[in-house]
PDB file of N, CA, C, O and CB in Angstrom:
ATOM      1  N   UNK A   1      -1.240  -2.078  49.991  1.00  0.00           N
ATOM      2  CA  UNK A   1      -0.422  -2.732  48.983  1.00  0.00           C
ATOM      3  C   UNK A   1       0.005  -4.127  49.453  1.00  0.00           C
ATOM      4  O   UNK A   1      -0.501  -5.131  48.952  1.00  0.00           O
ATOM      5  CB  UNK A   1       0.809  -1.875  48.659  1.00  0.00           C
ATOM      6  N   UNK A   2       0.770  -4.181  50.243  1.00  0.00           N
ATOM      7  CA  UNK A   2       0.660  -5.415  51.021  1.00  0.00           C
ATOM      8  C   UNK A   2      -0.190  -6.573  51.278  1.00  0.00           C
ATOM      9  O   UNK A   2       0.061  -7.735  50.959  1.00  0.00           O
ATOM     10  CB  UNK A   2       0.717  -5.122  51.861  1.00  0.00           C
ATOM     11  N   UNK A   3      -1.385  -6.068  51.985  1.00  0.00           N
ATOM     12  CA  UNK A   3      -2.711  -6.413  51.720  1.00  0.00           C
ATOM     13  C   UNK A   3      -3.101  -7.252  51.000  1.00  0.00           C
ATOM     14  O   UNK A   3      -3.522  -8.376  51.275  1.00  0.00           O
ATOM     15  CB  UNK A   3      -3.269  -5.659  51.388  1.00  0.00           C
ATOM     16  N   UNK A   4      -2.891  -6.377  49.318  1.00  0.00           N
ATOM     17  CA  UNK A   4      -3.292  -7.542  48.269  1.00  0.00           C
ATOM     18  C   UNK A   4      -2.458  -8.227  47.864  1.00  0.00           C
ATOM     19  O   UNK A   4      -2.874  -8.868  46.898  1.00  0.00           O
ATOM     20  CB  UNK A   4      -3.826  -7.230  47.166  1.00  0.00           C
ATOM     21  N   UNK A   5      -1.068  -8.518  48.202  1.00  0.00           N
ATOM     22  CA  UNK A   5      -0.105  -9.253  47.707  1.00  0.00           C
ATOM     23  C   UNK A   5      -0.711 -10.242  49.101  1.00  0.00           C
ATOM     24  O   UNK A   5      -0.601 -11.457  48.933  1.00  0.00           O
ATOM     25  CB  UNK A   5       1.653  -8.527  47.487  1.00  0.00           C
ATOM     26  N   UNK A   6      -1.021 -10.009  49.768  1.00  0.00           N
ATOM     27  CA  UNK A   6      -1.004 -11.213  50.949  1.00  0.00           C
ATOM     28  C   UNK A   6      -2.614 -11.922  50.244  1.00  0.00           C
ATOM     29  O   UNK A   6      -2.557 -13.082  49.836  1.00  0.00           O
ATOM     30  CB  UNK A   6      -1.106 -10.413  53.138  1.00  0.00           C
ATOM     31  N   UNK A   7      -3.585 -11.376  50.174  1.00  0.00           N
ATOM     32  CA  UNK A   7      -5.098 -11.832  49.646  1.00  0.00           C
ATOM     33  C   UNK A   7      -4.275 -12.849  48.511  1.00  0.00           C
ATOM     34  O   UNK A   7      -4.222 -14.048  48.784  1.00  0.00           O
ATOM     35  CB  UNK A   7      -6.391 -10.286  48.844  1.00  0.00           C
ATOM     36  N   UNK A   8      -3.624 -12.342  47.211  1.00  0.00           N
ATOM     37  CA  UNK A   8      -3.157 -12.731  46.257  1.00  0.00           C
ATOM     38  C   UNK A   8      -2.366 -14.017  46.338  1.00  0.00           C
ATOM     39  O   UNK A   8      -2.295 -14.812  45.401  1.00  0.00           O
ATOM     40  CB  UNK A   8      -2.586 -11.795  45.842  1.00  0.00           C
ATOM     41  N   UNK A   9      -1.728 -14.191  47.604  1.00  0.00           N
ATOM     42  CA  UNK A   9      -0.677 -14.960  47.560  1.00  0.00           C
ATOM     43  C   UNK A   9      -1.766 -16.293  48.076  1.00  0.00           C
ATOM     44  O   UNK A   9      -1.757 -17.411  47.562  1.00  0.00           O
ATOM     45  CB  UNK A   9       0.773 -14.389  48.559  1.00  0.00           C
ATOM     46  N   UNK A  10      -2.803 -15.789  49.368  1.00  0.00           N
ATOM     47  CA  UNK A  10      -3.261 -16.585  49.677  1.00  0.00           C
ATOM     48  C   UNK A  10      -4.623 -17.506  48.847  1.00  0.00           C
ATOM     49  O   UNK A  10      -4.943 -18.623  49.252  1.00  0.00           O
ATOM     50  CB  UNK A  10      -3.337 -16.073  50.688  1.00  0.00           C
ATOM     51  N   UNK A  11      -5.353 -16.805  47.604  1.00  0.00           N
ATOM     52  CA  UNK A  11      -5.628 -17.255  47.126  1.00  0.00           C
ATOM     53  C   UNK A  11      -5.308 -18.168  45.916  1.00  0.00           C
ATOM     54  O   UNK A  11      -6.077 -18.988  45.416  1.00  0.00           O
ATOM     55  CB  UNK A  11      -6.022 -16.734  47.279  1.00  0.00           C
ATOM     56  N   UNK A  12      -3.572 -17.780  45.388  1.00  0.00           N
ATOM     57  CA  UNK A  12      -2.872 -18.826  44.519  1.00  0.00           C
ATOM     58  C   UNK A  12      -3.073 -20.285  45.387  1.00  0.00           C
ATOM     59  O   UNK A  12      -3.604 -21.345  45.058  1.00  0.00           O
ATOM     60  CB  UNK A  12      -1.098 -18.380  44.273  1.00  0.00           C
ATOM     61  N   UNK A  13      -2.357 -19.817  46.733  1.00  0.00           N
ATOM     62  CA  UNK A  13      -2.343 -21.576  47.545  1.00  0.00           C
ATOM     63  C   UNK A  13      -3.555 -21.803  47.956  1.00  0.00           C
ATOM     64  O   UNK A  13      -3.467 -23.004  48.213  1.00  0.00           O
ATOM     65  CB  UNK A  13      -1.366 -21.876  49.028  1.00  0.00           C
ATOM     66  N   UNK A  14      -4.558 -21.525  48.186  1.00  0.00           N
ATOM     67  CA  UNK A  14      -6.023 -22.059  48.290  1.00  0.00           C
ATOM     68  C   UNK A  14      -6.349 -22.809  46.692  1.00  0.00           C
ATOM     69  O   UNK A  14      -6.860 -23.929  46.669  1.00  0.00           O
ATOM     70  CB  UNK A  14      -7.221 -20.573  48.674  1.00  0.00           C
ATOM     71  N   UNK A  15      -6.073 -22.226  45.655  1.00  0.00           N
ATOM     72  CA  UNK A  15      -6.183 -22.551  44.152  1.00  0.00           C
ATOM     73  C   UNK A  15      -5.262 -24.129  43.970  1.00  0.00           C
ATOM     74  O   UNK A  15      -5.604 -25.136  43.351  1.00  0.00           O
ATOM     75  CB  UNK A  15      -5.397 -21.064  43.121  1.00  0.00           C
ATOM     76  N   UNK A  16      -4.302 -23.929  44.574  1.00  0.00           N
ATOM     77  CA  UNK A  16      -2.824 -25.501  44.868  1.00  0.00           C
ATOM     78  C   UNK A  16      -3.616 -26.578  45.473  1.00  0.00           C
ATOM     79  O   UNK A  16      -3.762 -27.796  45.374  1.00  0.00           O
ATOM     80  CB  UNK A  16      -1.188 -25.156  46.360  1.00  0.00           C
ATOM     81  N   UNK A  17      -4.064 -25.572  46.148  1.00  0.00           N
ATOM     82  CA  UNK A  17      -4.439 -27.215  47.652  1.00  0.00           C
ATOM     83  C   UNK A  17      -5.959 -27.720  46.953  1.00  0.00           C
ATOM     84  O   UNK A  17      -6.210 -28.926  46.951  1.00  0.00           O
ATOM     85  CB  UNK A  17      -4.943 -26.389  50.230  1.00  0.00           C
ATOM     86  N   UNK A  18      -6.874 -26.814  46.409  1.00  0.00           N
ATOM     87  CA  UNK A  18      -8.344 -27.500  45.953  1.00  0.00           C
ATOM     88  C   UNK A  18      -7.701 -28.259  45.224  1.00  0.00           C
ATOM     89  O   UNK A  18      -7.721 -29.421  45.631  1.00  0.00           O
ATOM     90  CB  UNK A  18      -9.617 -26.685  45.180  1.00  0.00           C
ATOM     91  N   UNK A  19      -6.856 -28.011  43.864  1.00  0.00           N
ATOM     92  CA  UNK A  19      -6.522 -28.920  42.669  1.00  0.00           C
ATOM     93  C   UNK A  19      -5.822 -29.873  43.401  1.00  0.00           C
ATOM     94  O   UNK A  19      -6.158 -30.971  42.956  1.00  0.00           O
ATOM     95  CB  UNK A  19      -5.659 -28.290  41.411  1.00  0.00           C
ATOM     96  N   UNK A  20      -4.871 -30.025  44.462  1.00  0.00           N
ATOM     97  CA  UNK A  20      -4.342 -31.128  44.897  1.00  0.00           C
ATOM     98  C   UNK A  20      -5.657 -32.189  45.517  1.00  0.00           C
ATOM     99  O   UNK A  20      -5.597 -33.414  45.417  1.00  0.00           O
ATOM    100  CB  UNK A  20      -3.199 -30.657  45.981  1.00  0.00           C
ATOM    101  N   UNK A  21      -6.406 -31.712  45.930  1.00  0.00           N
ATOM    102  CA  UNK A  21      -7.296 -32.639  46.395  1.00  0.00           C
ATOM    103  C   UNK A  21      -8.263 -33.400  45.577  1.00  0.00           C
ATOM    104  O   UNK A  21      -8.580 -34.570  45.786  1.00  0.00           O
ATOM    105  CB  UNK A  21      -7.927 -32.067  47.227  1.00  0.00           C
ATOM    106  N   UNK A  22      -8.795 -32.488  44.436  1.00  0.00           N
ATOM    107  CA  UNK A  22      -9.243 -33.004  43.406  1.00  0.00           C
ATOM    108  C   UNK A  22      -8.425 -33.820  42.274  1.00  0.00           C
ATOM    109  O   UNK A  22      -9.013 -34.371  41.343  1.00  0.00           O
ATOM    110  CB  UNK A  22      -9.790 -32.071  42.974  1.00  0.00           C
ATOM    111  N   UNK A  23      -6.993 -33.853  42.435  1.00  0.00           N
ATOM    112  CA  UNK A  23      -6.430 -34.456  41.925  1.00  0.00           C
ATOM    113  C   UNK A  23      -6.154 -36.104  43.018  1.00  0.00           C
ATOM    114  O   UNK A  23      -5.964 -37.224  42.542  1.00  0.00           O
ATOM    115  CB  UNK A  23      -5.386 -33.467  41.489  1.00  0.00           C
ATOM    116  N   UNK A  24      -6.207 -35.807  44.284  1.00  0.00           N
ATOM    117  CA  UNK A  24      -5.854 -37.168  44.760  1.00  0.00           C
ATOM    118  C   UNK A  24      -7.336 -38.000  44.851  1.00  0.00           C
ATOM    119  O   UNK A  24      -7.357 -39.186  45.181  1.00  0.00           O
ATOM    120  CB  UNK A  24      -5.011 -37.061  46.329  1.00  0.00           C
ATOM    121  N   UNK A  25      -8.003 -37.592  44.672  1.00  0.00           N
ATOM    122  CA  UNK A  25      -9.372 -38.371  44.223  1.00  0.00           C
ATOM    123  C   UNK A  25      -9.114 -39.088  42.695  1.00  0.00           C
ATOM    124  O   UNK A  25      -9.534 -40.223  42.470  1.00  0.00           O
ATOM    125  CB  UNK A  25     -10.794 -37.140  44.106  1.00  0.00           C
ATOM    126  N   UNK A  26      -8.542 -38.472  41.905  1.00  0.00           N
ATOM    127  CA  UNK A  26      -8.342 -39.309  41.033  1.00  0.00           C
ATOM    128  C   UNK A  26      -6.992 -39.881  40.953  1.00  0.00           C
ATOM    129  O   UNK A  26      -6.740 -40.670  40.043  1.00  0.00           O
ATOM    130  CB  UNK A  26      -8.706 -38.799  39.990  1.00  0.00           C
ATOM    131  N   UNK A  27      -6.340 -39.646  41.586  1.00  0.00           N
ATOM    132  CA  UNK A  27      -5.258 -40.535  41.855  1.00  0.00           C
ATOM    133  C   UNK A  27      -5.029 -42.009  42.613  1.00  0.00           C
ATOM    134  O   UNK A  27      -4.334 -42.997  42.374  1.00  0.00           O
ATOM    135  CB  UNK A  27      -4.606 -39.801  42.409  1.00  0.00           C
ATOM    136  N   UNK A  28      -6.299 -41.507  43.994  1.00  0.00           N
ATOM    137  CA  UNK A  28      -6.654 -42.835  44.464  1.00  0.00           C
ATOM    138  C   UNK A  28      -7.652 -43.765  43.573  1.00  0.00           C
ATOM    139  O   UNK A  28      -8.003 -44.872  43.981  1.00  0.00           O
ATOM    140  CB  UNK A  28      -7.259 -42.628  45.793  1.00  0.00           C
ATOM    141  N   UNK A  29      -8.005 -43.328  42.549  1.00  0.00           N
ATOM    142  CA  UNK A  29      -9.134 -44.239  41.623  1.00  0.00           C
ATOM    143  C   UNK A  29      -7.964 -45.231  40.511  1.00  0.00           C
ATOM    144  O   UNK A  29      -7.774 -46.407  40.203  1.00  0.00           O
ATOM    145  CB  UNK A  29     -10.465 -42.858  40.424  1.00  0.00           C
ATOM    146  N   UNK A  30      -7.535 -44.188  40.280  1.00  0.00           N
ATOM    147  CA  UNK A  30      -6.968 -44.869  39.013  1.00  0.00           C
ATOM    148  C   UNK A  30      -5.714 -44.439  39.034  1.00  0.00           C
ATOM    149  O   UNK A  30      -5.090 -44.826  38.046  1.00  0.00           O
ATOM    150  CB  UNK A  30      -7.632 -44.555  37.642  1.00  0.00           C
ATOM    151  N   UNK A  31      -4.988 -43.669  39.910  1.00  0.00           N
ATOM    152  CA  UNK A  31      -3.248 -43.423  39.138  1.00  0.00           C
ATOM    153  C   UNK A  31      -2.628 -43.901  40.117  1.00  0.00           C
ATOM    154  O   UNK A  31      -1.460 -44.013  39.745  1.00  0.00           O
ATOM    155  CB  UNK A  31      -2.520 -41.753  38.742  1.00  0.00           C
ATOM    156  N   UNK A  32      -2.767 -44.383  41.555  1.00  0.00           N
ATOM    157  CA  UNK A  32      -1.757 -45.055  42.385  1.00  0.00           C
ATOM    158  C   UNK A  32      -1.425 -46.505  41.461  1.00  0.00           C
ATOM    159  O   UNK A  32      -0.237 -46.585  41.149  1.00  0.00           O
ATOM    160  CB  UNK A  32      -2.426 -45.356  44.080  1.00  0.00           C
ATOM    161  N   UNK A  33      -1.964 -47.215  41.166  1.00  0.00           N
ATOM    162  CA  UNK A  33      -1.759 -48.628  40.552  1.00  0.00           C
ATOM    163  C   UNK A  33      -0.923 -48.363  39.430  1.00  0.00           C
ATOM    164  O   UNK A  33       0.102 -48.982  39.145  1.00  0.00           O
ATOM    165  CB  UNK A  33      -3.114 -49.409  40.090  1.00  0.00           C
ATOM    166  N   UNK A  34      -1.626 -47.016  38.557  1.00  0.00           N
ATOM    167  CA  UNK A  34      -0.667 -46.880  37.197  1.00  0.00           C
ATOM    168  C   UNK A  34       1.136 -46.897  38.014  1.00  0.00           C
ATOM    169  O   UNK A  34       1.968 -47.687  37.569  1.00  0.00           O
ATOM    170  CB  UNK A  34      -1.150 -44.909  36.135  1.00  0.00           C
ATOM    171  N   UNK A  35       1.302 -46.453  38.557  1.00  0.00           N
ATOM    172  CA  UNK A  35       2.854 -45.566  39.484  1.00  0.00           C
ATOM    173  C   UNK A  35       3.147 -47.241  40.299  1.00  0.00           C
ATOM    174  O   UNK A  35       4.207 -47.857  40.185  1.00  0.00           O
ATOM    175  CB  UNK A  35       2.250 -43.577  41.237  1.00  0.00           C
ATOM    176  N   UNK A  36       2.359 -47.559  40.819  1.00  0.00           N
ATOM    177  CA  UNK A  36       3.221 -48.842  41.533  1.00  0.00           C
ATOM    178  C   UNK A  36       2.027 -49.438  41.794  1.00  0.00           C
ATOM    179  O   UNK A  36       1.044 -48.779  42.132  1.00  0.00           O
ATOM    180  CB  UNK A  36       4.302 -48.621  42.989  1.00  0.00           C
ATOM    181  N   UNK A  37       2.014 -50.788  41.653  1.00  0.00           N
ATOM    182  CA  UNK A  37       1.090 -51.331  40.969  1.00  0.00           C
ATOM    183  C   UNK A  37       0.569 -52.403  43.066  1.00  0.00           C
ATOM    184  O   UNK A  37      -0.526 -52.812  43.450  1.00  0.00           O
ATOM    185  CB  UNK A  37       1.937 -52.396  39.034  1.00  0.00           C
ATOM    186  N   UNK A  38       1.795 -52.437  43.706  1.00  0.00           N
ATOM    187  CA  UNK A  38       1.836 -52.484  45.007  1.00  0.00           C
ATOM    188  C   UNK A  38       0.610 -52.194  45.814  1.00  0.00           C
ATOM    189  O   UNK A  38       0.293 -52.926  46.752  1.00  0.00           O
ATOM    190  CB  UNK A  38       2.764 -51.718  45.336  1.00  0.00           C
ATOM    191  N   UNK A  39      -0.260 -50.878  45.383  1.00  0.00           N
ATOM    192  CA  UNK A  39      -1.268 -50.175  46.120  1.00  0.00           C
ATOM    193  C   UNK A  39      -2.607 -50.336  45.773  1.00  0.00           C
ATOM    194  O   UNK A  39      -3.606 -49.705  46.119  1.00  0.00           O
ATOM    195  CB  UNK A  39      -1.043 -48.909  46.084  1.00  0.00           C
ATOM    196  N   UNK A  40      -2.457 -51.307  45.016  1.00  0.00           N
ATOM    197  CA  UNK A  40      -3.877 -52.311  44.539  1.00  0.00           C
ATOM    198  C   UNK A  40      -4.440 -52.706  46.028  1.00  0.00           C
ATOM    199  O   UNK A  40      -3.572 -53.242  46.718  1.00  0.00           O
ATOM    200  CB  UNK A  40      -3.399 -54.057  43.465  1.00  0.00           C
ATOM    201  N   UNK A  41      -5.701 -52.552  46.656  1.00  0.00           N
ATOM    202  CA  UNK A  41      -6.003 -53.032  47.211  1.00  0.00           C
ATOM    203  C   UNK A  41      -5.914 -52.717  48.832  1.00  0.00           C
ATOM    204  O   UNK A  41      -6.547 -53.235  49.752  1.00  0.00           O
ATOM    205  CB  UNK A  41      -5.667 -53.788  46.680  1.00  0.00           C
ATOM    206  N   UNK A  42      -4.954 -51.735  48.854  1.00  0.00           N
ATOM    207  CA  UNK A  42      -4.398 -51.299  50.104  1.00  0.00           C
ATOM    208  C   UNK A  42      -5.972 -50.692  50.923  1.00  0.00           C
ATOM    209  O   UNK A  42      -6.913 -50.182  50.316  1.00  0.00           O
ATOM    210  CB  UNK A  42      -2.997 -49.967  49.775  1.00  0.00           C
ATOM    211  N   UNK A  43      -5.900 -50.911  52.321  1.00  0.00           N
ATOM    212  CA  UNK A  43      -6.475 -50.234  52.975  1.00  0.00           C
ATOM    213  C   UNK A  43      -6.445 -48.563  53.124  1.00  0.00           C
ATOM    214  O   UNK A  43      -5.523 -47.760  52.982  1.00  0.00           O
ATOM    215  CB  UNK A  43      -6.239 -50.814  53.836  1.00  0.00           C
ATOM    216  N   UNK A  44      -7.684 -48.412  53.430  1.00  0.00           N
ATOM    217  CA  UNK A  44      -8.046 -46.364  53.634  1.00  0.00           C
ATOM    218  C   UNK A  44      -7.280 -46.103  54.349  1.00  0.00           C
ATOM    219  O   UNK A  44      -6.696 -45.129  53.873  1.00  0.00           O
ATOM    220  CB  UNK A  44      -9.488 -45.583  54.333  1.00  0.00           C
ATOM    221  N   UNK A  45      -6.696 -46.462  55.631  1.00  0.00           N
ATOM    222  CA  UNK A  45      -5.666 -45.476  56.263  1.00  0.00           C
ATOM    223  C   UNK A  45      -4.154 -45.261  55.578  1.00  0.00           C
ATOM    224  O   UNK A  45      -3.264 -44.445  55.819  1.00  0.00           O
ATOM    225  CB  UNK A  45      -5.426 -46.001  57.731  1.00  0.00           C
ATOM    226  N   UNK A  46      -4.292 -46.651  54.362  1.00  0.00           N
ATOM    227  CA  UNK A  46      -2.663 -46.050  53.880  1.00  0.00           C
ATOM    228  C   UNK A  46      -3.175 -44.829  53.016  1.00  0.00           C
ATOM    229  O   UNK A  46      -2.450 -43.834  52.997  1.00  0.00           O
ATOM    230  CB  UNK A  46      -1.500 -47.333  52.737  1.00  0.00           C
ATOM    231  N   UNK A  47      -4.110 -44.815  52.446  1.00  0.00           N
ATOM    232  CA  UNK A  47      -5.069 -43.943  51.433  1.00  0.00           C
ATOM    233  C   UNK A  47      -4.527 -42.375  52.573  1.00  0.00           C
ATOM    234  O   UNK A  47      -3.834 -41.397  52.294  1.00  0.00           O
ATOM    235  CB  UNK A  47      -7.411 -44.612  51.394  1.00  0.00           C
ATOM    236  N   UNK A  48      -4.951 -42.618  53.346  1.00  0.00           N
ATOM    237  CA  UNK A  48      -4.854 -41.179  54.549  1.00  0.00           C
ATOM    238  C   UNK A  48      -3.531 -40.693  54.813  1.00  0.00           C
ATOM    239  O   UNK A  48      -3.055 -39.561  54.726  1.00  0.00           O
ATOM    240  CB  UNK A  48      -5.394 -41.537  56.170  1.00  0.00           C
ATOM    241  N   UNK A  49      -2.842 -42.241  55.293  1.00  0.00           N
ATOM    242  CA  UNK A  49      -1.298 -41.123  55.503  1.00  0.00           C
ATOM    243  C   UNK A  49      -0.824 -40.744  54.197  1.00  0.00           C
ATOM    244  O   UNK A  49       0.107 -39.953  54.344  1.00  0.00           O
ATOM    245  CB  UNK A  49       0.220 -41.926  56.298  1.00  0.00           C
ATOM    246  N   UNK A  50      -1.094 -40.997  52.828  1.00  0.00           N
ATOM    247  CA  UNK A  50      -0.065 -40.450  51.716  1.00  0.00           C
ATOM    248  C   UNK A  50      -0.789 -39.488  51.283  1.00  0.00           C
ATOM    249  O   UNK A  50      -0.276 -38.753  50.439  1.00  0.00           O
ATOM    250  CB  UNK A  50       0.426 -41.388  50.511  1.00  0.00           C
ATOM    251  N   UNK A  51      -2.224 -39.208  51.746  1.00  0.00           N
ATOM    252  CA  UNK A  51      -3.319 -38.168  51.623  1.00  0.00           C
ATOM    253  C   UNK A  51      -2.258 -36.519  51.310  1.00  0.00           C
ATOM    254  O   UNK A  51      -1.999 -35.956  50.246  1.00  0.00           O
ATOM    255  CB  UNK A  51      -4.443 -38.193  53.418  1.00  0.00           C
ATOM    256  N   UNK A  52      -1.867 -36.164  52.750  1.00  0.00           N
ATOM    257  CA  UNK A  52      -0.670 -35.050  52.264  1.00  0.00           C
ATOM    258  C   UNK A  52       0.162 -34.867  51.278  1.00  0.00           C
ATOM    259  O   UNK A  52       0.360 -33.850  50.614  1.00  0.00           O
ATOM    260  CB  UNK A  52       0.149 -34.968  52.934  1.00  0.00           C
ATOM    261  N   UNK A  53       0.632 -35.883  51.213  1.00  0.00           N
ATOM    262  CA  UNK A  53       1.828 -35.950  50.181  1.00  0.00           C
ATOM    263  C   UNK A  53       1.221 -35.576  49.033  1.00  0.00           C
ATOM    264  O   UNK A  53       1.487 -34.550  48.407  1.00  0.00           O
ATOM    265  CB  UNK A  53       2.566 -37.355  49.979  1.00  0.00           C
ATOM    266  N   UNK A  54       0.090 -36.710  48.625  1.00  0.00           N
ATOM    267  CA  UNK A  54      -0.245 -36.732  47.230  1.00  0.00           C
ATOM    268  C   UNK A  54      -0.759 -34.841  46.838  1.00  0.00           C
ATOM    269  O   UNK A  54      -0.498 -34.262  45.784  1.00  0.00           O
ATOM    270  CB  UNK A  54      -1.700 -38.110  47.024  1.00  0.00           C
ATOM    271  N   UNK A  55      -1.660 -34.124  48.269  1.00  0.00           N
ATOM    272  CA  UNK A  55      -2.241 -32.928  47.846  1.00  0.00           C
ATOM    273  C   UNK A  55      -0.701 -32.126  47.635  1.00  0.00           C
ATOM    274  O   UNK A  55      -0.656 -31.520  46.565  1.00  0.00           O
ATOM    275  CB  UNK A  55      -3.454 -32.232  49.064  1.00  0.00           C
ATOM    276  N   UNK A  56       0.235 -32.050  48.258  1.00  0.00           N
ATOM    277  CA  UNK A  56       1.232 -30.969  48.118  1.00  0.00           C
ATOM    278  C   UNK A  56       2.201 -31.613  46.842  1.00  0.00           C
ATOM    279  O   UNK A  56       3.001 -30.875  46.268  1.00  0.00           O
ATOM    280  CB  UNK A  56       2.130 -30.668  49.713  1.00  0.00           C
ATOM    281  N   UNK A  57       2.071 -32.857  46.510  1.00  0.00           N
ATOM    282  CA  UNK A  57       2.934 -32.796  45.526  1.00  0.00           C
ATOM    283  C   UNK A  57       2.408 -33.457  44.495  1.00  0.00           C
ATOM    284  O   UNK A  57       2.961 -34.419  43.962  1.00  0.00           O
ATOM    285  CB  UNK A  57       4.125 -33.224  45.838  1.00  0.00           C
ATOM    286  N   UNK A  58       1.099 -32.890  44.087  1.00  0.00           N
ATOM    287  CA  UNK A  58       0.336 -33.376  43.095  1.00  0.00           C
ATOM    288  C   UNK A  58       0.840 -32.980  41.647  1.00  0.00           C
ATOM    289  O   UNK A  58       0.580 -33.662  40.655  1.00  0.00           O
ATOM    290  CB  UNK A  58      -1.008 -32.932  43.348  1.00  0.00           C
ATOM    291  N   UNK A  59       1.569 -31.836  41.619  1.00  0.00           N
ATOM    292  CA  UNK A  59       2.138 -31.296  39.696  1.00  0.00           C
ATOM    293  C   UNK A  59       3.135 -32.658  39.836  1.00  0.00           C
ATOM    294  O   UNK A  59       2.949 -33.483  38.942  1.00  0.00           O
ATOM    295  CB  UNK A  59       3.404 -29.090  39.292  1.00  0.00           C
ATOM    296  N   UNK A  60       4.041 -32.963  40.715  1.00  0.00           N
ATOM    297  CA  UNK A  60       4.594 -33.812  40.036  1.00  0.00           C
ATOM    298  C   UNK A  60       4.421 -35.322  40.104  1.00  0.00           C
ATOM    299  O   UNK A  60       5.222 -36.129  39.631  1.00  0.00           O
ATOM    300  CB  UNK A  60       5.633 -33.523  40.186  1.00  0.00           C
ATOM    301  N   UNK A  61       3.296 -35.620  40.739  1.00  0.00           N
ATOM    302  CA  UNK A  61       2.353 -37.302  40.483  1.00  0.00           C
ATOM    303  C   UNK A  61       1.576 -37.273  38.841  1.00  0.00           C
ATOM    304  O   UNK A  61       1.465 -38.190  38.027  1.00  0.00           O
ATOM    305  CB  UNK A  61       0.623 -37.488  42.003  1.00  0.00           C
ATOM    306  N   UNK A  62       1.182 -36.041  38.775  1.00  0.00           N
ATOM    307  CA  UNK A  62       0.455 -35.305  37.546  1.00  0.00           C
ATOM    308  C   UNK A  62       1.001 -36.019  36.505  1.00  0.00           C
ATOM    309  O   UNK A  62       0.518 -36.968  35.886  1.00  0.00           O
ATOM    310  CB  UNK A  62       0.704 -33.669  37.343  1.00  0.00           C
ATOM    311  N   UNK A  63       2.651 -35.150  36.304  1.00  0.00           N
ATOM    312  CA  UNK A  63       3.457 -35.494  35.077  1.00  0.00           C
ATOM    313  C   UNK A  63       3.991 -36.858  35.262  1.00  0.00           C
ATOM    314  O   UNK A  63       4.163 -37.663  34.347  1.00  0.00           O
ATOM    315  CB  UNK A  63       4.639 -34.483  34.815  1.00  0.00           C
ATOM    316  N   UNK A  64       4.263 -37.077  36.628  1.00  0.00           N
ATOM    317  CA  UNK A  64       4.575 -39.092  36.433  1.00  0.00           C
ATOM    318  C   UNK A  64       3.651 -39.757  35.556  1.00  0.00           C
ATOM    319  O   UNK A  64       4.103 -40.536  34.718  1.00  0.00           O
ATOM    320  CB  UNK A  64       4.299 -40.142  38.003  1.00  0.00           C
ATOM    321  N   UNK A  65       2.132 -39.503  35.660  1.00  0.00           N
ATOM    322  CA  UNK A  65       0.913 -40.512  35.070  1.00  0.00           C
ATOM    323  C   UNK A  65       1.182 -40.404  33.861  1.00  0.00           C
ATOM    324  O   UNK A  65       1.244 -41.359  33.086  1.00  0.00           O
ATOM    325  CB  UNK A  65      -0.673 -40.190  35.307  1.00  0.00           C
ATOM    326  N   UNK A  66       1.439 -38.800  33.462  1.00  0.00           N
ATOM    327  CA  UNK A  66       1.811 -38.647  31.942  1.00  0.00           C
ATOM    328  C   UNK A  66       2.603 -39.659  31.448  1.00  0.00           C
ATOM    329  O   UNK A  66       2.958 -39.645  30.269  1.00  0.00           O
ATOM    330  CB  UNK A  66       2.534 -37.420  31.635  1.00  0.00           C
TER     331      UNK A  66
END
C-alpha cells in the first residue's frame, strides 16, 4: 500500500519536473522578454542559473505570461 502511494507520488513529480523543463524552453524563447524585457540578450550561463527556478516554479511563470 505504501508502495504505490510512494510509485504515485513519485511519478506526479517526475510529471512537474518534465513540464517544467519543457516549459523553460519556451520560456527562454519567448517569455523571459515578455516578464522583463532586461533578459534580451543575456548570456547562457544567466539562462543556467535561473534554469532551477524557472523548472520548479514554472505554474506560476505560466500564469504571469497569461
Amino acid at each position: 500500500m505504501i508502495e504505490s502511494a510512494v510509485d504515485i507520488l513519485l511519478g506526479v513529480m517526475t510529471m512537474y519536473l518534465i513540464a517544467g523543463v519543457l516549459f523553460s524552453i519556451y520560456f527562454y524563447v519567448k517569455g523571459a522578454s515578455k516578464i522583463d524585457e532586461g533578459t534580451d540578450g543575456t548570456p547562457w550561463h544567466f539562462k543556467l542559473i535561473i534554469f532551477p527556478g524557472v523548472v520548479l516554479l514554472w505554474p506560476a511563470l505560466f500564469i504571469k505570461l497569461l
